[in-house]
Structures are given as C-alpha cells and as structure tokens.
C-alpha positions as CSV (number, residue, x, y, z in Angstrom):
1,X,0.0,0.0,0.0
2,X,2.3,2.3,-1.2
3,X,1.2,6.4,-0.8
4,X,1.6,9.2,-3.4
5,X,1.7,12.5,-0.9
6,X,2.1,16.1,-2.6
7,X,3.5,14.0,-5.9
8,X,6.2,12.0,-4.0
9,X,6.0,7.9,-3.4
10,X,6.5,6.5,-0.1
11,X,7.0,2.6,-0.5
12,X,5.4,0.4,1.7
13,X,8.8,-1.9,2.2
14,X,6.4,-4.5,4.5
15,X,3.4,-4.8,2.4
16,X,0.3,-7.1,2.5
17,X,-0.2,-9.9,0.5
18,X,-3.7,-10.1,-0.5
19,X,-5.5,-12.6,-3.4
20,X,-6.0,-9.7,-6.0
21,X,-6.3,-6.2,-7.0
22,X,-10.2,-6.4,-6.0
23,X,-9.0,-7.0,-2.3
24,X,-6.2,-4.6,-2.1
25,X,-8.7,-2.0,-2.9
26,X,-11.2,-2.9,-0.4
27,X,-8.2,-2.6,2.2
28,X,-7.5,0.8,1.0
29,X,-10.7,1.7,1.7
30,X,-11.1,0.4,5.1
31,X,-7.9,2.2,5.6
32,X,-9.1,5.4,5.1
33,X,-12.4,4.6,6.7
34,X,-10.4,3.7,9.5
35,X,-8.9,7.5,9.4
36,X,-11.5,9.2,9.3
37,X,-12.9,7.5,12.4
38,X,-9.7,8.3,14.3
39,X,-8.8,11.8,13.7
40,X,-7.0,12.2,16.9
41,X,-4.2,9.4,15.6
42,X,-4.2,10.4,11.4
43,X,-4.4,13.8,12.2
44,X,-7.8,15.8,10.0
45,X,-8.5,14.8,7.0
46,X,-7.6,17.8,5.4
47,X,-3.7,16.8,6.1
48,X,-4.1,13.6,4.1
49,X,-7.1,14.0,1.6
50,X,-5.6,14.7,-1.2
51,X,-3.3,11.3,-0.8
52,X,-3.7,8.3,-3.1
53,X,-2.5,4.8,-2.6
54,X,-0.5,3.2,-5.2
55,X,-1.3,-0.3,-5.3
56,X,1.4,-2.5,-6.8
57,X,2.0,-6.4,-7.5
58,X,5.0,-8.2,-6.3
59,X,6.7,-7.3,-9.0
60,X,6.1,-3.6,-8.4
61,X,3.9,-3.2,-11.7
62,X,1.0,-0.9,-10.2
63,X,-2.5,-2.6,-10.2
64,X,-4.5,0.3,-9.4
65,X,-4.4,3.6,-7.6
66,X,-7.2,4.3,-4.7
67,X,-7.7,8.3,-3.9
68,X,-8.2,8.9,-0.4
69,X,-11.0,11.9,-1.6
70,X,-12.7,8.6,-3.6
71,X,-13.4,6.7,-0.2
72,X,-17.1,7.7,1.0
C-alpha cells in the first residue's frame, strides 16, 4: 500500500499480501475509513485527503491507484 503525498512515493517496504487487485482495494478503503474515524491518531483529513494509494503487484507493476477523496 504504497502512498503518493504532494506527488512524491513512499514505499510500503512490508506490504500485504492479498488474493487480488479487488482485495487490495477494499483494504484501501477500510484504511481510510479507519482515518477518518480516528482523527486524533491520522491527524484531519484535510492533512491527508488529497493522498492516493498506489497499489502495486509483487513485481512492483502498479495494479490500481485508490484516492483517499474517492473513499465515502
């Protein structure tokens, strides 16, 4: 779940292994659900909204790319 932030990549050197691309999204998601719950830990959204995560294979090939904004 690697994070593009203000056009700059920050690898995710432990990342998950999950079954497909389908999954890794849905972990994105929860993710940022999970921030906007706990604002006191991730800080307000308006720090990290305009983050995406950069979802990539083993390989590093990127899969897909989940916007923070896109999470409802």
């Amino acid at each position: 779940m690697n994070v593009r932030r203000h056009g700059t990549l920050i690898h995710d050197d432990e990342g998950d292994e999950l079954p497909d691309g389908a999954a890794a999204q849905a972990l994105a998601r929860e993710i940022v659900g999970e921030m906007r719950r706990l604002p006191h830990i991730y800080g307000a959204p308006r720090r990290w909204r305009a983050d995406t995560f950069v979802i990539t294979d083993e390989g590093g090939a990127v899969v897909a790319e989940e916007p923070y904004a896109s999470v409802p």
